[in-house]
N, C-alpha and C positions, 0 to 999 in steps of 0.2 A: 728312441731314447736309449743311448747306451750302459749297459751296467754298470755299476762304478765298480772297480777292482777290488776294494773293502767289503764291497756289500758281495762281490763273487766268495771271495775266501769265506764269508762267512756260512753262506751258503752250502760249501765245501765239507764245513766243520760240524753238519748235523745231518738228521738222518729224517728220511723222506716221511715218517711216522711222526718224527714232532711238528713237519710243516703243514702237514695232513690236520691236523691240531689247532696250527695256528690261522690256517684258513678257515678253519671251519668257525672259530669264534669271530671271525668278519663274515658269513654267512655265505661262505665260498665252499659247497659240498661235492663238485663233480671236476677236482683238478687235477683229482688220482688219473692216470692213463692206464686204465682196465686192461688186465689178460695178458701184459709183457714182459719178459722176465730178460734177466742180462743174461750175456752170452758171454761177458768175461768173467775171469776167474776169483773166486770167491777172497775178499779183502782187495779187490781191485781200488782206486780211487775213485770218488763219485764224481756223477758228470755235473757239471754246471757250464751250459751257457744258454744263449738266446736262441729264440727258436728260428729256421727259414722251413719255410713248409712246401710239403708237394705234396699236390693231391688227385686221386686214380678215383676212376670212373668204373664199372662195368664196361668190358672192350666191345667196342660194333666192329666187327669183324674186317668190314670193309674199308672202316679207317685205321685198322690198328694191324698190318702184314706186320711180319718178322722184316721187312724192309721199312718199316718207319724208323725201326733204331738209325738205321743209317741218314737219318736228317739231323745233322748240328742244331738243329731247333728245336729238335723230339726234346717235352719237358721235363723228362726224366735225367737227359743228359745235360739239358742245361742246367739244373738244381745240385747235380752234383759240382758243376764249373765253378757257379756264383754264391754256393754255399759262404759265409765269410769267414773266415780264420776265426776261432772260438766259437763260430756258431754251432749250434745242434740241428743237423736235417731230419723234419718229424714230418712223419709222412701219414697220409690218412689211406690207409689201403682197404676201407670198410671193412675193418676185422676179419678177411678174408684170407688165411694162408694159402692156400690155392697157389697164388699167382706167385711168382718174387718179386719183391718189393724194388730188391738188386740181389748185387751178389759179390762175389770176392773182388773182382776187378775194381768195382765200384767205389765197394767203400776202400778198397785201398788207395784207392786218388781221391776218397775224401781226406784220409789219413795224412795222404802227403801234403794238401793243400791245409793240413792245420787246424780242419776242424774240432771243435770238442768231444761230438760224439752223433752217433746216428738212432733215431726211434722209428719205427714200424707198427704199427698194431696189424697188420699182415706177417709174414714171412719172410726169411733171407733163405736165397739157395748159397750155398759153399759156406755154409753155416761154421763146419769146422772152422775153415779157414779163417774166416772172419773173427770167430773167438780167437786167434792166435795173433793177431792182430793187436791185441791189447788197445783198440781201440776201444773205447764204450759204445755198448750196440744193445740194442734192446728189439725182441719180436716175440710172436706166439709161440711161433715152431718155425722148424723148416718147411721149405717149399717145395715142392713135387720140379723138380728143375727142368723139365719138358713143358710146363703147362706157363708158358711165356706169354699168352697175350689174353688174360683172363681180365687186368686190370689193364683200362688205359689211363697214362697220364698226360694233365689235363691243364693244371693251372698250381704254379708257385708264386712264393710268396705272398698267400691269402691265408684268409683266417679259413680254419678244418675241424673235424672233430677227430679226434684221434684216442682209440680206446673210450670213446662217448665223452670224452674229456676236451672242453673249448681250449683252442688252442689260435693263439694269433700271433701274427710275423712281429718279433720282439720281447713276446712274453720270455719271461728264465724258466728254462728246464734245466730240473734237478734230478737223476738219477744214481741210487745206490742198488745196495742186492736186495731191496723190498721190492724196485719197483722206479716210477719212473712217475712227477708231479711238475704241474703247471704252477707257477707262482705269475700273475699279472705284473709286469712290468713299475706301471705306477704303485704299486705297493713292495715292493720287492725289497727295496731298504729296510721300509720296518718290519716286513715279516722276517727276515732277514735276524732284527736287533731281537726280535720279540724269540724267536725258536732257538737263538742262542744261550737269552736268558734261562729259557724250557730245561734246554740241556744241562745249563750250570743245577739247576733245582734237581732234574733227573737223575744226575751224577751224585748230587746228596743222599739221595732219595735212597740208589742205588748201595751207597756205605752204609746207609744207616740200617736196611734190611739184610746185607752182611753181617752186617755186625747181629744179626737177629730183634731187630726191634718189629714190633707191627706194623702194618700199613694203616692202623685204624688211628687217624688225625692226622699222618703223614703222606701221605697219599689219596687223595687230595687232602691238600694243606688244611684242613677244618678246624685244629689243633694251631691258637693264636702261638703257641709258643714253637712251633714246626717254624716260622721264617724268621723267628728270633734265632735260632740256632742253626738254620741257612744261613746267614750272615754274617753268624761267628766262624760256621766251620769254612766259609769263602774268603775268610781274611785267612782265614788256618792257611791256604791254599797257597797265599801270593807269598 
């Protein structure tokens, strides 16, 4: 099921700690993608798209030479081909920086083919590079860029865990500079409506403790008369 473009911008327009929020009040606690952090530069735009996945193995030596890259069928190479324009490639490299996940080359022909952005819970080698990129890229660390066949890849477009975080072919990944969250597909709109509302209240929330008032009734709203005057100051607004 594809995103709708309304429900991407909206997505866009909040930050991965309200969604974090709003899944949890639907009993969704493990959509955070653990231990990765952006490698673009700070005020970047956040990522939003659907996820295509690849997922790495421990390498058996035997099936995994530095001459497997050279097979147009190695999985690693086809994920990057068939990624689809706005998708996000989230990879599950069992939290393992060791190996690279890729590296500059790579996501630069995800870059040019249009994707929205790349996730790791592993490592990227040419890590600089790739931050220059200005593409959205998420990993642990860098990669020891000699130690090339620690992980093998195995199978895309299946469901992974990535950073202990379920991840399935279509779910929306949302990345800013917090971090990097699974939104489920089928719910994706109203989380979507629900974390924008969050934000409009946050934003109040935020003036009103400027302005020096307490957080006691106004955060959380316990204080019946706190969304009476959310209301007034969101007309203030328009």
């Amino acid at each position: 099921m594809p995103i709708d473009p309304a429900t991407r911008a909206k997505l866009k327009s909040v930050s991965t700690a309200t969604l974090a929020t709003a899944l949890y009040r639907r009993g969704l606690r493990n959509q955070v993608i653990q231990g990765v952090r952006p490698l673009s530069p700070p005020g970047a735009e956040s990522m939003v798209g659907q996820a295509f996945t690849l997922r790495y193995i421990p390498a058996r030596e035997d099936l995994n030479p530095l001459t497997a890259f050279r097979d147009p069928a190695h999985p690693q190479r086809v994920a990057v081909e068939r990624c689809p324009p706005g998708a996000v490639l989230v990879m599950d490299s069992r939290k393992d920086p060791r190996a690279a996940s890729a590296g500059g080359i790579l996501v630069t022909r995800l870059m040019m083919r249009g994707v929205a952005g790349v996730v790791t819970d592993g490592g990227f080698r040419d890590s600089a590079e790739i931050a220059a990129l200005g593409l959205p890229a998420y990993h642990q660390r860098p990669s020891a860029p000699t130690n090339l066949t620690l992980h093998q890849a195995v199978d895309i477009d299946v469901p992974i865990g990535c950073g202990d975080a379920p991840v399935f072919p279509g779910d929306v990944i949302v990345g800013d500079a917090d971090g990097v969250i699974v939104v489920p597909i089928d719910i994706a709109a109203s989380i979507a409506d629900e974390a924008v509302e969050m934000t409009q209240f946050e934003n109040f929330v935020m003036a009103q403790v400027r302005g020096g008032r307490s957080i006691a009734g106004l955060y959380p709203a316990t204080d019946p008369m706190t969304l009476i005057e959310f209301e007034t100051w969101r007309r203030d607004q328009t």
